[in-house]
Every structure is written in structure tokens, then in C-alpha cells.
PDB file of N, CA, C and O in Angstrom:
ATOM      1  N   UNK A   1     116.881-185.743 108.559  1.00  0.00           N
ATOM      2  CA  UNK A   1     118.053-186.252 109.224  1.00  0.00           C
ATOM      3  C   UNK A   1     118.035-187.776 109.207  1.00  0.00           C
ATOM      4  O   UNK A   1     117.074-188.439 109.597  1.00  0.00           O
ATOM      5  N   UNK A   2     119.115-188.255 108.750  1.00  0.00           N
ATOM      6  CA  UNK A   2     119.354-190.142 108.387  1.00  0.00           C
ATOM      7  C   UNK A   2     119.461-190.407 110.291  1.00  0.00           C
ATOM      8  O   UNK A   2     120.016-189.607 111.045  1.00  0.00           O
ATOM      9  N   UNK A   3     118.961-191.369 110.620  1.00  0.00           N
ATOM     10  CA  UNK A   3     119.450-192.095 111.492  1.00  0.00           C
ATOM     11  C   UNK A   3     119.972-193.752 111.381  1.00  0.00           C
ATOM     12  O   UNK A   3     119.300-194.633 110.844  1.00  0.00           O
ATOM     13  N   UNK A   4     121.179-193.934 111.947  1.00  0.00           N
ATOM     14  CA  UNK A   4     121.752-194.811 111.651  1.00  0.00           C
ATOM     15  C   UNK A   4     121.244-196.003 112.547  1.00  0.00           C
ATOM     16  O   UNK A   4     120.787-195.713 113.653  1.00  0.00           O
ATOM     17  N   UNK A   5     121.296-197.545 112.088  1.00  0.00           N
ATOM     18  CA  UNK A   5     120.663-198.725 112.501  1.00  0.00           C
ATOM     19  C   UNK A   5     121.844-199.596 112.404  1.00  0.00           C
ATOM     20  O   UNK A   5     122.196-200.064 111.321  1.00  0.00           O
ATOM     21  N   UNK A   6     122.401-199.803 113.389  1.00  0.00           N
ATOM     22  CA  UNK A   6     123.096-201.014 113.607  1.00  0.00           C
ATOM     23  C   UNK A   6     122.482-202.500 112.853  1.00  0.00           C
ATOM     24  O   UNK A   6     121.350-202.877 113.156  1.00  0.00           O
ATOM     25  N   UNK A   7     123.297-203.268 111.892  1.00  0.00           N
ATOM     26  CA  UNK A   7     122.466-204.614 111.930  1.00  0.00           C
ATOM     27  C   UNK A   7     123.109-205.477 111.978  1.00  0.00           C
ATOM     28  O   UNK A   7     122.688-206.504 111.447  1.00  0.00           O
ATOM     29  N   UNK A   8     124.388-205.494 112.607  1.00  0.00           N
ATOM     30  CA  UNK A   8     125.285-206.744 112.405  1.00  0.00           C
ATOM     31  C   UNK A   8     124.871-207.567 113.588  1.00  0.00           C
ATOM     32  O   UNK A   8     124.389-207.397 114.708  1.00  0.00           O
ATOM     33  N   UNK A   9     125.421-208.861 112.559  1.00  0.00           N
ATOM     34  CA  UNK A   9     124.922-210.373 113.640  1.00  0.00           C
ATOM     35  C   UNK A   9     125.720-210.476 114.536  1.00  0.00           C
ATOM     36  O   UNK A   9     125.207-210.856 115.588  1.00  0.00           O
ATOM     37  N   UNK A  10     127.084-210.243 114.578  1.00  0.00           N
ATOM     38  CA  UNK A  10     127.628-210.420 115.367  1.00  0.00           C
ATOM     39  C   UNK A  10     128.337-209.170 116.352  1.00  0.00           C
ATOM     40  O   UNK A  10     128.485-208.023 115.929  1.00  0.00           O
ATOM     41  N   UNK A  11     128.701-209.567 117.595  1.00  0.00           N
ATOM     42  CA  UNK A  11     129.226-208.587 118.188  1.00  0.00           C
ATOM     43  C   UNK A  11     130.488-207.945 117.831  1.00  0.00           C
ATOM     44  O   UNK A  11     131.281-208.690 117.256  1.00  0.00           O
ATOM     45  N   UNK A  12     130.898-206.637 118.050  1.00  0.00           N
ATOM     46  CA  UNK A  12     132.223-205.962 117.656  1.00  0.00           C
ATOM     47  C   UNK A  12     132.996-205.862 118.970  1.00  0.00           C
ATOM     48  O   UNK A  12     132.438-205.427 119.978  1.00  0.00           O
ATOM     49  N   UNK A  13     134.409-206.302 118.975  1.00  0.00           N
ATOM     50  CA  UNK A  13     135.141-206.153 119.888  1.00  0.00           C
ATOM     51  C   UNK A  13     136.498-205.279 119.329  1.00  0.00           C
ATOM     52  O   UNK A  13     137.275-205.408 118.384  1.00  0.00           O
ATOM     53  N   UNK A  14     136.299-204.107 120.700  1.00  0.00           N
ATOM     54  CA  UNK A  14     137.753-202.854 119.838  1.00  0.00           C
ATOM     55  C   UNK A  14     138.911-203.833 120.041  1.00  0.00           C
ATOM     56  O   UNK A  14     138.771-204.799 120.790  1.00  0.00           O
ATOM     57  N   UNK A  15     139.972-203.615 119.431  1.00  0.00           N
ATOM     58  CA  UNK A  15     141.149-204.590 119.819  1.00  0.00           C
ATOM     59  C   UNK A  15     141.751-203.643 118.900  1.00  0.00           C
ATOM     60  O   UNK A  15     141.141-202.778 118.272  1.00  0.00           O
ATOM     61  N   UNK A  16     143.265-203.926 118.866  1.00  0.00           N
ATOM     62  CA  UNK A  16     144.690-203.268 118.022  1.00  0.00           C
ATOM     63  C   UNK A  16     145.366-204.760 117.545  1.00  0.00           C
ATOM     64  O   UNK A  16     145.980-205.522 118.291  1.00  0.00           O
ATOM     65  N   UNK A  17     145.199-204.881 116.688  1.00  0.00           N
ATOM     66  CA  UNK A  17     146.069-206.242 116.227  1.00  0.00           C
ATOM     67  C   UNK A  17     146.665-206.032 114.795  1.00  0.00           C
ATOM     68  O   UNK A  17     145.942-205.860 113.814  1.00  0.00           O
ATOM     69  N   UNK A  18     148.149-206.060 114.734  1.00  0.00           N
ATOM     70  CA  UNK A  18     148.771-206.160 113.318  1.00  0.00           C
ATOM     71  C   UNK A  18     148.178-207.127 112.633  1.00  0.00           C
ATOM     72  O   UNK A  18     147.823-208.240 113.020  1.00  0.00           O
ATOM     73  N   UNK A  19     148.047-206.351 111.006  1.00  0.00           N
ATOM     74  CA  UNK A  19     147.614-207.902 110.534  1.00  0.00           C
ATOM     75  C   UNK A  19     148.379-207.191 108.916  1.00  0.00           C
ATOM     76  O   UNK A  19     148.917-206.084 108.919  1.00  0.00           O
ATOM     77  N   UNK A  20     148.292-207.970 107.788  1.00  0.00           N
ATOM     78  CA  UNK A  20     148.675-207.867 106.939  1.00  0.00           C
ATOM     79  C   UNK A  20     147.394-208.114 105.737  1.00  0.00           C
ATOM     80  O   UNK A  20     146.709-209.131 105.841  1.00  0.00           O
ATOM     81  N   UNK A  21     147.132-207.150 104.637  1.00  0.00           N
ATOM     82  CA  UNK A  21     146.119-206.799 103.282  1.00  0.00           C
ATOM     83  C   UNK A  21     147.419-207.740 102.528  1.00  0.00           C
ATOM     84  O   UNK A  21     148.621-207.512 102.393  1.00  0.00           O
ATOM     85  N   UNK A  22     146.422-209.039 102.073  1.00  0.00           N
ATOM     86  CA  UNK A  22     146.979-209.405 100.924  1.00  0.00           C
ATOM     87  C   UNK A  22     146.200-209.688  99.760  1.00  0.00           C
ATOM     88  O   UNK A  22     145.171-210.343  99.588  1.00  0.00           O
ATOM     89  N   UNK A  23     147.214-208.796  98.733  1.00  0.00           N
ATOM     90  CA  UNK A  23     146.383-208.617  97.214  1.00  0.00           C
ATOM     91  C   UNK A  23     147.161-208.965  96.225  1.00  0.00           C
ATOM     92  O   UNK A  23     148.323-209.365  96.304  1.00  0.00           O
ATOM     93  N   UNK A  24     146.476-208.800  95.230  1.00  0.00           N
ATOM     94  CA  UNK A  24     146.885-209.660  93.778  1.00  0.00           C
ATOM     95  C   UNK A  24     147.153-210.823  93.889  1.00  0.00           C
ATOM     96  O   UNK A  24     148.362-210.937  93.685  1.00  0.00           O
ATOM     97  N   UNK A  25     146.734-211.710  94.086  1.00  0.00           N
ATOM     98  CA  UNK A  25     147.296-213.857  94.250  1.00  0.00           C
ATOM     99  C   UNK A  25     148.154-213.376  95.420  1.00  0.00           C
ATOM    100  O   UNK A  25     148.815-214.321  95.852  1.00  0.00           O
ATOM    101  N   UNK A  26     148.393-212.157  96.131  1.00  0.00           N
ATOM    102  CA  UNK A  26     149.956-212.706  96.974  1.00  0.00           C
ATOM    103  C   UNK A  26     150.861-212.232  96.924  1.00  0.00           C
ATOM    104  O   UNK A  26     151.625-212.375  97.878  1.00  0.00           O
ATOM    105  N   UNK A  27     151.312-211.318  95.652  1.00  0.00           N
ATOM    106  CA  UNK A  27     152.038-210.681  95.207  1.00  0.00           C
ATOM    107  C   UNK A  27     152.375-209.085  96.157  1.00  0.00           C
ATOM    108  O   UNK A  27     153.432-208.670  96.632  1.00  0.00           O
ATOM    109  N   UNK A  28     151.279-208.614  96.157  1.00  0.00           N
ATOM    110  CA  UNK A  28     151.203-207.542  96.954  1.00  0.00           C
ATOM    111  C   UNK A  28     150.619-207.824  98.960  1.00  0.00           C
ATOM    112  O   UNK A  28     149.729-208.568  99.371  1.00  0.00           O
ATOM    113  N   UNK A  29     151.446-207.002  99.678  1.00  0.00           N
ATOM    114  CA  UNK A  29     151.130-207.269 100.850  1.00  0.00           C
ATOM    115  C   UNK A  29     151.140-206.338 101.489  1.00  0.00           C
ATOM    116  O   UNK A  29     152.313-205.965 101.459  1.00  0.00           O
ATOM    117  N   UNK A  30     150.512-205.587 102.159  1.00  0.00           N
ATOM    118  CA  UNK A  30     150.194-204.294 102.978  1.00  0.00           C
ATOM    119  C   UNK A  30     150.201-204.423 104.448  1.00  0.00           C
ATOM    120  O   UNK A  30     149.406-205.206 104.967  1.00  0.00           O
ATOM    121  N   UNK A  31     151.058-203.703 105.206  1.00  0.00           N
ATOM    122  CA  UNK A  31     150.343-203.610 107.041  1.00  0.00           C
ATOM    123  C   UNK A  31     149.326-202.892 106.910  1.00  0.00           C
ATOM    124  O   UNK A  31     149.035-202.155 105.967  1.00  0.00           O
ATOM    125  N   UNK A  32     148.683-203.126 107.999  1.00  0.00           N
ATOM    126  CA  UNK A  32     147.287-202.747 108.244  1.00  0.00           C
ATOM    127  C   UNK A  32     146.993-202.993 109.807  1.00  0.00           C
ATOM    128  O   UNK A  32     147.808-203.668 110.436  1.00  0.00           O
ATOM    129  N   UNK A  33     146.169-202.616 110.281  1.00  0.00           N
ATOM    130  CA  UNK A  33     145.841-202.646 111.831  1.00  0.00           C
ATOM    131  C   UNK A  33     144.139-202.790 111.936  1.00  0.00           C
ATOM    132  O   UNK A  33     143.358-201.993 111.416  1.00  0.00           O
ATOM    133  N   UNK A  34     143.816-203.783 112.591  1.00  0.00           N
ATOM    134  CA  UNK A  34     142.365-204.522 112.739  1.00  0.00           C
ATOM    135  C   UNK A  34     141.972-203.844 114.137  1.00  0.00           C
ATOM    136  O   UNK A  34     142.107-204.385 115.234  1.00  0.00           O
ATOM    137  N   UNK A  35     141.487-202.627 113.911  1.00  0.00           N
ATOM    138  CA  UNK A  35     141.346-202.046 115.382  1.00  0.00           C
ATOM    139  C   UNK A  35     139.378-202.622 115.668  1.00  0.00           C
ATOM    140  O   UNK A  35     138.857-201.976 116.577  1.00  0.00           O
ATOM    141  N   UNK A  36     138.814-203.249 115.269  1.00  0.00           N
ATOM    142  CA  UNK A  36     137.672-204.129 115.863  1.00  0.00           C
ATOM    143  C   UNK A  36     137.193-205.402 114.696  1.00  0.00           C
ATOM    144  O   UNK A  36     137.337-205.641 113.497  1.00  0.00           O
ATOM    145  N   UNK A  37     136.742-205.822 115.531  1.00  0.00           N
ATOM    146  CA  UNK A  37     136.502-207.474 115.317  1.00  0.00           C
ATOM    147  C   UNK A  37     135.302-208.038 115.379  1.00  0.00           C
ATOM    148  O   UNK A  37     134.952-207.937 116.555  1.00  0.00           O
ATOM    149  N   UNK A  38     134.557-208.524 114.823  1.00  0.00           N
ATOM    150  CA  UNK A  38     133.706-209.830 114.950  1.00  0.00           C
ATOM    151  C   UNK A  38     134.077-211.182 113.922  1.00  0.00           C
ATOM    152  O   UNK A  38     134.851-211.176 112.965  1.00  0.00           O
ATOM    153  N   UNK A  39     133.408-212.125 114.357  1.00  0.00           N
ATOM    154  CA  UNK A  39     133.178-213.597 113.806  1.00  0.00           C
ATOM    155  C   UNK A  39     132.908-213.356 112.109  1.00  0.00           C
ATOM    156  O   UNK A  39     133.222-214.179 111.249  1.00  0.00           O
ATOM    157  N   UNK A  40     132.296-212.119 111.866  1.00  0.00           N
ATOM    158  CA  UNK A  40     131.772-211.668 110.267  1.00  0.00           C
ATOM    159  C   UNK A  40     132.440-210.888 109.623  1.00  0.00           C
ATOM    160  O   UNK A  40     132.205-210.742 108.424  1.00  0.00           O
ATOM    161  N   UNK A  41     133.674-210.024 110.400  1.00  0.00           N
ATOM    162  CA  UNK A  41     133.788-208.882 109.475  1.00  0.00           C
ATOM    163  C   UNK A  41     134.696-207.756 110.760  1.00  0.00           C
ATOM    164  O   UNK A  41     134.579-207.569 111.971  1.00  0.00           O
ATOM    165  N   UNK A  42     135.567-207.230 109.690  1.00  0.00           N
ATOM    166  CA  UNK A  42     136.327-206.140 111.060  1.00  0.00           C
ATOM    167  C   UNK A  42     136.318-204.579 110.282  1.00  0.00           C
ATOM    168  O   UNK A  42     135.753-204.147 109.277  1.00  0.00           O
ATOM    169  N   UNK A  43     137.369-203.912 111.433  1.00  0.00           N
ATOM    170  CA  UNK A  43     137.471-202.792 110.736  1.00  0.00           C
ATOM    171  C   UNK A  43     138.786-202.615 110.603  1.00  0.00           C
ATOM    172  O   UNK A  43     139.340-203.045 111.615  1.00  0.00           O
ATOM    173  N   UNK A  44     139.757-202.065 109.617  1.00  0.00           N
ATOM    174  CA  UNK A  44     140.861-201.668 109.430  1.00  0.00           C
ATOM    175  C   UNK A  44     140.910-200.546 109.196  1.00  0.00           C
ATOM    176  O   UNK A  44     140.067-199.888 108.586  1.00  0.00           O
ATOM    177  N   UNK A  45     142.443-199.993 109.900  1.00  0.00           N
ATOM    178  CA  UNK A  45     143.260-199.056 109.661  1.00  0.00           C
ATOM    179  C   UNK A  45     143.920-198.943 108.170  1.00  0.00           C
ATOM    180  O   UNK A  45     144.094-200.041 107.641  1.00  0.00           O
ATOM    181  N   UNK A  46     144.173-198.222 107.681  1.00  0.00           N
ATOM    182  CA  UNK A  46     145.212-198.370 106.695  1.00  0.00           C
ATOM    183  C   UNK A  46     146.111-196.742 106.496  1.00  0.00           C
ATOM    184  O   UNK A  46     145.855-195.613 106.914  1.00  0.00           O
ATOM    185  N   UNK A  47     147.293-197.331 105.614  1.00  0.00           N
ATOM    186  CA  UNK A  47     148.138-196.033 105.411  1.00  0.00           C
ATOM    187  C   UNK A  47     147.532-195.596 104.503  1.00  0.00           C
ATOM    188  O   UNK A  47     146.818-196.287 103.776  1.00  0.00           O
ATOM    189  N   UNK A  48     147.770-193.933 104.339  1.00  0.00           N
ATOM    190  CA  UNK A  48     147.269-192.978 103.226  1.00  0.00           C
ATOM    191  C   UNK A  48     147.771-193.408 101.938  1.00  0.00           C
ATOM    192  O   UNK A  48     147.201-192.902 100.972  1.00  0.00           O
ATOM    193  N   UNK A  49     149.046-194.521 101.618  1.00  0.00           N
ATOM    194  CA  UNK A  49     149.713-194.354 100.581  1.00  0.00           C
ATOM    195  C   UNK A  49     148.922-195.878  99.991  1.00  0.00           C
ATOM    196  O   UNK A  49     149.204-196.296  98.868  1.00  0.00           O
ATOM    197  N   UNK A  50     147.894-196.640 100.917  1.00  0.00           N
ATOM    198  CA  UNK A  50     147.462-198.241 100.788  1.00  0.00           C
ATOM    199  C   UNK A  50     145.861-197.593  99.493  1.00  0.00           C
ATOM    200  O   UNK A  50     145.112-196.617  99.454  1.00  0.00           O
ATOM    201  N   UNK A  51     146.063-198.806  98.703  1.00  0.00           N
ATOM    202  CA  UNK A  51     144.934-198.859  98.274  1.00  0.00           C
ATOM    203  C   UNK A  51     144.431-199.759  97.646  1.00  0.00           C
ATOM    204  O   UNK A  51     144.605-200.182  96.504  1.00  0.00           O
ATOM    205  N   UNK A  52     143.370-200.216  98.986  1.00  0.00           N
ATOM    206  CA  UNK A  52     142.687-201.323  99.024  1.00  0.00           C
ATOM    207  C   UNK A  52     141.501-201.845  98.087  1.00  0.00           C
ATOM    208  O   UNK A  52     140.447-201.225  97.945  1.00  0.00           O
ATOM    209  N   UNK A  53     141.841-203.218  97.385  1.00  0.00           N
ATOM    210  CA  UNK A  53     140.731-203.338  96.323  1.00  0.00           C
ATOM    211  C   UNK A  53     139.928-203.603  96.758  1.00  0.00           C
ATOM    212  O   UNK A  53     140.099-203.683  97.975  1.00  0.00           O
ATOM    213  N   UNK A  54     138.360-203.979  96.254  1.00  0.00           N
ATOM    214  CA  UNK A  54     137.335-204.632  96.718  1.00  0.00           C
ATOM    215  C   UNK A  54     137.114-205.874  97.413  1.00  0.00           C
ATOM    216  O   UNK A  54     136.217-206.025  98.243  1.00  0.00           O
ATOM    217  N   UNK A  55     138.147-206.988  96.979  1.00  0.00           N
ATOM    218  CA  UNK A  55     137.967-208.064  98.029  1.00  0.00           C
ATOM    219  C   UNK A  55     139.915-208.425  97.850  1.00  0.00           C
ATOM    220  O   UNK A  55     140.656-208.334  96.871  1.00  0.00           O
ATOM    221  N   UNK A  56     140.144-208.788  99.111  1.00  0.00           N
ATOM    222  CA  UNK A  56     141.399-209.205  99.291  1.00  0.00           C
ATOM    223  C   UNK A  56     141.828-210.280 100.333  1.00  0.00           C
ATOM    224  O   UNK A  56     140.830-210.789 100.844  1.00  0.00           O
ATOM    225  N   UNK A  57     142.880-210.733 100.761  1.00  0.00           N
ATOM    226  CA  UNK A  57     142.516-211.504 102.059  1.00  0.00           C
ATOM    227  C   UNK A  57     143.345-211.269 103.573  1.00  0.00           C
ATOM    228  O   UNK A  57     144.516-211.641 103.494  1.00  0.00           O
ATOM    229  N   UNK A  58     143.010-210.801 104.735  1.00  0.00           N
ATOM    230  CA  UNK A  58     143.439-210.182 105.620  1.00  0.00           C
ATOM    231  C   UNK A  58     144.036-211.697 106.476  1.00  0.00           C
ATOM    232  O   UNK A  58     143.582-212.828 106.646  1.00  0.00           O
ATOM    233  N   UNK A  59     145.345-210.932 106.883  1.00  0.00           N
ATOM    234  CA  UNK A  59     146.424-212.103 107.259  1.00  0.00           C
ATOM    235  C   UNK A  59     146.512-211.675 108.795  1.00  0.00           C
ATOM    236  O   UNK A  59     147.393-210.910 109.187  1.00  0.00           O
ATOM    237  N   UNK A  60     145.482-212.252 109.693  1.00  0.00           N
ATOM    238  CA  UNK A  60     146.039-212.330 111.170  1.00  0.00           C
ATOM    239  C   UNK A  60     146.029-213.430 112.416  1.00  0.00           C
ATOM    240  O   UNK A  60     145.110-214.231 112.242  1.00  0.00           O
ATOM    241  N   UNK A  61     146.721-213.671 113.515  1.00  0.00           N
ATOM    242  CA  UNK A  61     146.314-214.321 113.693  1.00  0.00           C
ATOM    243  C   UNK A  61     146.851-215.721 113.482  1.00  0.00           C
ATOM    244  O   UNK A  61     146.444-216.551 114.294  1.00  0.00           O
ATOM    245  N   UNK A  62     147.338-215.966 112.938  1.00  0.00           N
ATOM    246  CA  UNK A  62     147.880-217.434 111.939  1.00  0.00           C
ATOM    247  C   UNK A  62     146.878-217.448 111.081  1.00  0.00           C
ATOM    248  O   UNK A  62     146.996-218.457 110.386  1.00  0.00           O
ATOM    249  N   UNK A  63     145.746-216.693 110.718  1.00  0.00           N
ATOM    250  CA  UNK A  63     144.692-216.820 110.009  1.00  0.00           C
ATOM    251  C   UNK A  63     144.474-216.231 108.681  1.00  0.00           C
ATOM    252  O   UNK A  63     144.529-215.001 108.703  1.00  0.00           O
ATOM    253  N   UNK A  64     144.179-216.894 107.213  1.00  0.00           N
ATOM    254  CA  UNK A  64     144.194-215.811 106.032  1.00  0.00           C
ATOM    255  C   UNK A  64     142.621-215.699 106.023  1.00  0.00           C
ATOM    256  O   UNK A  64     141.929-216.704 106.182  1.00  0.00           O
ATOM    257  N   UNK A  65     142.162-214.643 105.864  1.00  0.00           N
ATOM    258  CA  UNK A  65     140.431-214.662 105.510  1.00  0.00           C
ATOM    259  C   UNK A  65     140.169-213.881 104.426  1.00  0.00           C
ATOM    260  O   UNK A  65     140.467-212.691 104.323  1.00  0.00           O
ATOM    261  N   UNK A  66     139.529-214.653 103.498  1.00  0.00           N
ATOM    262  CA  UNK A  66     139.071-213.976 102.368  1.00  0.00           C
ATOM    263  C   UNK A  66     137.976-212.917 103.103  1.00  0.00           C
ATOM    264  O   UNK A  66     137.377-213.055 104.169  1.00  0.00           O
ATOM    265  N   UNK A  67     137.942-211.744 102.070  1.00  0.00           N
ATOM    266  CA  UNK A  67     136.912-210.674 102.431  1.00  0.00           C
ATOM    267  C   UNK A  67     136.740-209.403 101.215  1.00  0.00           C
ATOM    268  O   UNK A  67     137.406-209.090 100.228  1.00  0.00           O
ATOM    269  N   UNK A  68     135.207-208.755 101.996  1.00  0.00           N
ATOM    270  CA  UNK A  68     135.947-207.550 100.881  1.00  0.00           C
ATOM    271  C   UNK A  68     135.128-206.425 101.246  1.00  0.00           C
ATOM    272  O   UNK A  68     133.982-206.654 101.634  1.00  0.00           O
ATOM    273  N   UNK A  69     135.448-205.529 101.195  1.00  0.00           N
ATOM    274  CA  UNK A  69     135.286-203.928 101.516  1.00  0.00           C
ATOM    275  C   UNK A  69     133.610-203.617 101.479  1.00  0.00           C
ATOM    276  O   UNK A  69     132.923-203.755 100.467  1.00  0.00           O
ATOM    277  N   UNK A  70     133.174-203.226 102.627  1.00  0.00           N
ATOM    278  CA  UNK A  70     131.654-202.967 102.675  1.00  0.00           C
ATOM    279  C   UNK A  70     131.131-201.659 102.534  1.00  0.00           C
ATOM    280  O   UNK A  70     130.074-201.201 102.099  1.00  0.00           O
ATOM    281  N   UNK A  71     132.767-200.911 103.307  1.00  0.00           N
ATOM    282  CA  UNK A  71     132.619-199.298 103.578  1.00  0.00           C
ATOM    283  C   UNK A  71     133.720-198.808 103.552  1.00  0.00           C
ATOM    284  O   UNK A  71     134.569-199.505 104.107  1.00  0.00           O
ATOM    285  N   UNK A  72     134.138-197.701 103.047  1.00  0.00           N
ATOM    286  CA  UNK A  72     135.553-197.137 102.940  1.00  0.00           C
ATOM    287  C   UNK A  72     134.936-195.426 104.012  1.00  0.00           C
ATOM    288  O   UNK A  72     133.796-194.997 104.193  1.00  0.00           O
ATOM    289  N   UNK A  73     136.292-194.891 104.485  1.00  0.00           N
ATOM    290  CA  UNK A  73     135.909-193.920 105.595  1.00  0.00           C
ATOM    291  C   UNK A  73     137.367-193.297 105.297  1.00  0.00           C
ATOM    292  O   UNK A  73     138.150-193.961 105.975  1.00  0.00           O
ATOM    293  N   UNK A  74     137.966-192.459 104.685  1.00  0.00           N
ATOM    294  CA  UNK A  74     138.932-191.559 105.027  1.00  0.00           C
ATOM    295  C   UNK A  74     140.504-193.056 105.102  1.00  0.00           C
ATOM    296  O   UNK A  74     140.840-193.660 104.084  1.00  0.00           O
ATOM    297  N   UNK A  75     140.979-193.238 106.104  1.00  0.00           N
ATOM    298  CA  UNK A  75     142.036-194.354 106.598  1.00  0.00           C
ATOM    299  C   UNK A  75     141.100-195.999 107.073  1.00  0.00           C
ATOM    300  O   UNK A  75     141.674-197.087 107.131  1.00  0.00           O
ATOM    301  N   UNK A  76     139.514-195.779 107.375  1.00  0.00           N
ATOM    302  CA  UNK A  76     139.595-196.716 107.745  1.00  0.00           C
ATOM    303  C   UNK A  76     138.637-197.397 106.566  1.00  0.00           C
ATOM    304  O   UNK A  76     138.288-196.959 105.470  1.00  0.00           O
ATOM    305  N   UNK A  77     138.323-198.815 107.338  1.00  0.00           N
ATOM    306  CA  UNK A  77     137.406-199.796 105.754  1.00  0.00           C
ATOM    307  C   UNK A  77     136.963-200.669 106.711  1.00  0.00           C
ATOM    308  O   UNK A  77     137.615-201.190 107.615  1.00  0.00           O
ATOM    309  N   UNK A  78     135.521-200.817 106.376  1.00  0.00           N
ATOM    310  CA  UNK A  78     134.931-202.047 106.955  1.00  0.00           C
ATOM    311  C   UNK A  78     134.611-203.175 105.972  1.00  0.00           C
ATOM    312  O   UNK A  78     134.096-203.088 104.858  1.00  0.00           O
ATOM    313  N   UNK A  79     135.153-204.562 106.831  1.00  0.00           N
ATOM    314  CA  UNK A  79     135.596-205.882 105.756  1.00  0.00           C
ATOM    315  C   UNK A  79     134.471-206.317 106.626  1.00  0.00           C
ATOM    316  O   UNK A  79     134.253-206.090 107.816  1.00  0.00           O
ATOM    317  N   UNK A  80     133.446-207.375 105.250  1.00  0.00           N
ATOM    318  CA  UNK A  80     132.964-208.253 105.903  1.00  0.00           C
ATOM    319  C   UNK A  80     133.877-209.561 105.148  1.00  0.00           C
ATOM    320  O   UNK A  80     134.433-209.624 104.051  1.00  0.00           O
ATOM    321  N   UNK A  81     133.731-210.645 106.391  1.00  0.00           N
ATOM    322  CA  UNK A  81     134.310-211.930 105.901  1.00  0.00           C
ATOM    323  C   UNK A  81     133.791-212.978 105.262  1.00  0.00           C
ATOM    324  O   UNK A  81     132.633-213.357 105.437  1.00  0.00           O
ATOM    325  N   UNK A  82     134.440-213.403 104.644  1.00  0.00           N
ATOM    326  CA  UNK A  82     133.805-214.561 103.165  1.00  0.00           C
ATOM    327  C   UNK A  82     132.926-215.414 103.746  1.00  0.00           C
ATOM    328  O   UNK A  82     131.858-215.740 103.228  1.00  0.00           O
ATOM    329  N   UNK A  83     133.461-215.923 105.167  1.00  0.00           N
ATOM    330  CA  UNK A  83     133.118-217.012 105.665  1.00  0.00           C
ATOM    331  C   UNK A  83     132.871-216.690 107.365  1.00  0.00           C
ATOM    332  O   UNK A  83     133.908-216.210 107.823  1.00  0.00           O
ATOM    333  N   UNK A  84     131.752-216.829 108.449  1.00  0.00           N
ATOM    334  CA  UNK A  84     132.011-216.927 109.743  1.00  0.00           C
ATOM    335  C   UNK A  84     132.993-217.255 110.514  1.00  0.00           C
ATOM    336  O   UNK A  84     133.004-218.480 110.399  1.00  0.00           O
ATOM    337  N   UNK A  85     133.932-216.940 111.314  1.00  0.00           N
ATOM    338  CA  UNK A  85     134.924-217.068 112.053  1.00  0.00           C
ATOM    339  C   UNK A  85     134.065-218.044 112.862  1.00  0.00           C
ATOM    340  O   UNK A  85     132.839-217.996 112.962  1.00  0.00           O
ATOM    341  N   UNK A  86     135.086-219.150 113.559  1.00  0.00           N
ATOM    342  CA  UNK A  86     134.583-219.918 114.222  1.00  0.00           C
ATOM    343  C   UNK A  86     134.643-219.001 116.079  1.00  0.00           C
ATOM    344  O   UNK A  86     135.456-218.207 116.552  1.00  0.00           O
ATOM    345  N   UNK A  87     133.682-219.475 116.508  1.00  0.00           N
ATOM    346  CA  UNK A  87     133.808-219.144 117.903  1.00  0.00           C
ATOM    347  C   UNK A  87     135.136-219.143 118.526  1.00  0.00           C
ATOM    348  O   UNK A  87     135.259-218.861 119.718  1.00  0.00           O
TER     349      UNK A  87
END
């Protein structure tokens, strides 16, 4: 039996926040829903009909953040971020 080990640096906070998957340069733009958060990396919702490439950049916030797919799960995907979110 696997047991699972948490190792992220930073803390996760649940939250619901619209945000927008933007792919290809810009061209393509997806809703999406950031249902948790840290400074490194979140988790998204997505629609059954979305399909998310390996790195893209998530629009929330007034904020664009480069990122890219760590874990895919059925609807959801865990993004880590290019860069640390500032405090």
C-alpha cells in the first residue's frame, strides 16, 4: 500500500476564484476555477470539453502566471508556478 507524503513549501489555501487558462501566445483562452492556492502552485477546475497543455499561463487576480501541469485528476490539474508569488 503507497502512502502519500505531502512536500510542498508552501501552504494551500481552499478558495473559489474565476480565473482564465491562457494558451497558444494568447490566442486560446479557457474559464477555469482555482479552487486552492499557494505562493508556488494551485489547483484547477476545468470543463470536460478544456484541454489543458503542459505549461500555459493562468489569468487571475490582475495577475498572468506562467505555469505548467504537475498532475492531471479526472476535471482537476495541479499547476506549479514558474515563479514564487510574492507574499
Amino acid at each position: 500500500m503507497k502512502t502519500w507524503i505531502d512536500k510542498r513549501v508552501h501552504k494551500r489555501d481552499a478558495i473559489s476564484i474565476a480565473a482564465t487558462a491562457v494558451m497558444n501566445d494568447g490566442l486560446i483562452r479557457e474559464d477555469v476555477l482555482v479552487v486552492n492556492l499557494s505562493r508556488s502552485g494551485a489547483m484547477v477546475e476545468i470543463a470536460e470539453s478544456i484541454e489543458l497543455p503542459d505549461a500555459f499561463t493562468l489569468l487571475f487576480h490582475h495577475s498572468l502566471e506562467p505555469c505548467r501541469v504537475v498532475w492531471r485528476q479526472a476535471r482537476l490539474a495541479g499547476v506549479k508556478f514558474e515563479t514564487v508569488l510574492a507574499e
